[in-house]
N, C-alpha and C positions, 0 to 999 in steps of 0.2 A: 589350222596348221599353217605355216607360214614357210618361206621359201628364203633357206639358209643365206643365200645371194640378196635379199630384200633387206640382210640387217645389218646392221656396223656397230663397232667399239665406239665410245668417245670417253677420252678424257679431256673435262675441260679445268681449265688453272688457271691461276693467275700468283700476281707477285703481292697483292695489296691486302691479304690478311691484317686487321687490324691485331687478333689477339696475337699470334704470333709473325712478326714480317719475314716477309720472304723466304717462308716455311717450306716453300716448294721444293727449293733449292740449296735449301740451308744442309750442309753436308752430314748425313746419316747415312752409318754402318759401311763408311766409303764408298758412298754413292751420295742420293737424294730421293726423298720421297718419289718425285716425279719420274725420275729416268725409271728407280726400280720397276713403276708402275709400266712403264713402257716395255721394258724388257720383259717382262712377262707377260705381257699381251702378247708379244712377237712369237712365243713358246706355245701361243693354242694351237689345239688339235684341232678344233672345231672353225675358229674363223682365219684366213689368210692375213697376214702383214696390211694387205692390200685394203683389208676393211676395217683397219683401228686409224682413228684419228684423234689428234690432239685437239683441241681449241683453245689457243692461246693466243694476246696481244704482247706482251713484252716481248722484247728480242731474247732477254735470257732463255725464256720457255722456248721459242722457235728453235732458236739454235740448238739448246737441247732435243727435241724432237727431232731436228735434219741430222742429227748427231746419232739418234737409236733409229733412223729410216721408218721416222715413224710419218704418216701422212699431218699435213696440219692444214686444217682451218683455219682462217686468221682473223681472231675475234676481232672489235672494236673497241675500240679505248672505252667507251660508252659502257658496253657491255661488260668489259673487266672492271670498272672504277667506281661504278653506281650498284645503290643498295638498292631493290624492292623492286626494281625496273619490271615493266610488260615480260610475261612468258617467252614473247615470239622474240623481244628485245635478247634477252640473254641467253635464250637458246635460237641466236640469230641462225644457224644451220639446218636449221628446220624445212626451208624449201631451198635451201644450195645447195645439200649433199644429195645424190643419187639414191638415196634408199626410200624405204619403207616406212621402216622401223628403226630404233636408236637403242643401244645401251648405253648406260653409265656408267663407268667407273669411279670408285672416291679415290684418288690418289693420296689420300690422307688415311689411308688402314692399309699399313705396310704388311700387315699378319695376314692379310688376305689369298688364297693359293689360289692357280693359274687353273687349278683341277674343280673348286669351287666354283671360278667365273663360268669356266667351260660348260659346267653343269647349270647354271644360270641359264647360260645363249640358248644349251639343250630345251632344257623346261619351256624358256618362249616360245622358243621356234616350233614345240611341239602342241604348244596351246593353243585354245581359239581367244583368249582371252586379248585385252589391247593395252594391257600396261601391266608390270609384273613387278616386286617391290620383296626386297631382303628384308627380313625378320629373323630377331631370334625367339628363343620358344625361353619361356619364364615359366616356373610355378610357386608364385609369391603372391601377395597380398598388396593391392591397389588402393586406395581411397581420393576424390576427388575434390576439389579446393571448397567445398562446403563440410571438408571431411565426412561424406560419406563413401560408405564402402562400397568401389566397385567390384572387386572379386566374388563373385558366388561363392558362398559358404556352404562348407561341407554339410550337408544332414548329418544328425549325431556328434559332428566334432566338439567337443567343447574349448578349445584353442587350436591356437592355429598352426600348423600342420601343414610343410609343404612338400610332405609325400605324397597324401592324399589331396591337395586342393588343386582344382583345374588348373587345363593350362591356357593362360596368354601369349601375347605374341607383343613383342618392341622394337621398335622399330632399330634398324640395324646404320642404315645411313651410308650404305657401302654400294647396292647393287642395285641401279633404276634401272625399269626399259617402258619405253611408251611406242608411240606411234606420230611417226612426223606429221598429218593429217592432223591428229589430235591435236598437237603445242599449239599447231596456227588457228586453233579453237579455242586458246587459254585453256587448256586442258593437259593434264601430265600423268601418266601411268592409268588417272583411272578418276570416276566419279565418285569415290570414296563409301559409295555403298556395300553392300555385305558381297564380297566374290569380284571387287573392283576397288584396286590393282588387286592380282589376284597374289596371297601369299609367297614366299620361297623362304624357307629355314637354314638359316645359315649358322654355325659353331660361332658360339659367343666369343672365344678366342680369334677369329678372325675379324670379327667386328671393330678391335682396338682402334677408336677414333681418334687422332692427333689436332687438338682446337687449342691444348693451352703450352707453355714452354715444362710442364711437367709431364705433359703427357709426350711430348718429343724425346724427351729423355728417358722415360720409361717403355716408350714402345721400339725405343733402338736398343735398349739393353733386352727385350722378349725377342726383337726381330735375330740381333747378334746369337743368341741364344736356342732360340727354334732351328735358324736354318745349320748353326754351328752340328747340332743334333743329327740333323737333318745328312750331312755332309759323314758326319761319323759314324752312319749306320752301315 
């Protein structure tokens, strides 16, 4: 178990997207991905103002974060601009922030609710485990680049059937937490063995990932749509 005060938000961003540029801040649903992201971090119950931070190098992103009173880290050009860079390189906050522990935020899955992260922070801070990792739950049928089948096949089925066939987990790409100690070990959320990073199930509708200029489009007409609902109840 861990001690609520040991752990922080980060959202970290930048402007140099190749698939889509400067998606951060590219104006969706009268706002931007990023601010949204911020302002609902500011609305947890669970962690204070006090413990979200940005990690940003552009000025656009800073000023936006001093803009939502959000804390910022101030990446390195290095560390915004370079592909593949060392762990500790691009999670350069790893021994400058005062904590523990880190969470993730993807500021790029606007569907994502303030009541899910919340339940994230819960889950770790309640675990002993040292890095914890969003999944959604699938029951479908897998095969691997030799095309065999990874799915466990039902006894008895003779097609396939995904009422009955187990469930998997995929990765969701929305909600990381590790351990600062860890990063500075090249190490992130977990050793990838069975029970590390340990699961969390997150609603495939919150998952919506924004990587290409279609999925921008499509996930500000769900986002407009969800909270529009959302407002009308």
């Amino acid at each position: 178990m861990k001690n609520i005060d040991d752990i922080c938000v980060i959202v970290q961003a930048r402007m140099s997207s190749q698939r889509l540029p400067k998606k951060m801040l590219k104006p969706f649903a009268g706002s931007s991905l990023f601010e949204i992201t911020l302002e609902k971090l500011k609305s947890s119950r669970v962690l204070p103002p006090s413990q979200v931070y940005s990690s940003v190098y552009e000025r656009e992103l800073v000023n936006a974060s001093i803009r939502s009173g959000i804390n910022v880290f101030e990446r390195s050009r290095k560390s915004a601009m370079s592909e593949g860079t060392p762990l500790t390189e691009i999670y350069e906050w790893w021994d400058r922030l005062p904590y523990k522990h880190c969470i993730l935020v993807n500021a790029c899955c606007s569907l994502l609710t303030i009541e899910t992260i919340d339940n994230f922070i819960k889950a770790f801070a309640a675990s002993d485990s040292r890095g914890m990792f969003g999944v959604m739950e699938k029951k479908n049928y897998f095969w691997d680049v030799d095309g065999e089948l990874l799915t466990r096949w039902v006894e008895g089925e003779q097609v396939m059937n995904t009422k009955t066939v187990g469930v998997t987990y995929e990765a969701a790409h929305c909600l990381y937490a590790g351990t600062m100690e860890d990063v500075g070990k090249g190490i992130w959320m977990g050793d990838f063995t069975k029970g590390s990073p340990e699961l969390f199930i997150v609603h495939e509708e919150e998952t919506f990932d924004v990587d290409y200029p279609w999925q921008f489009d499509v996930a500000e007409t769900l986002y407009k749509k969800k909270f529009k609902d959302i407002e009308n109840v």
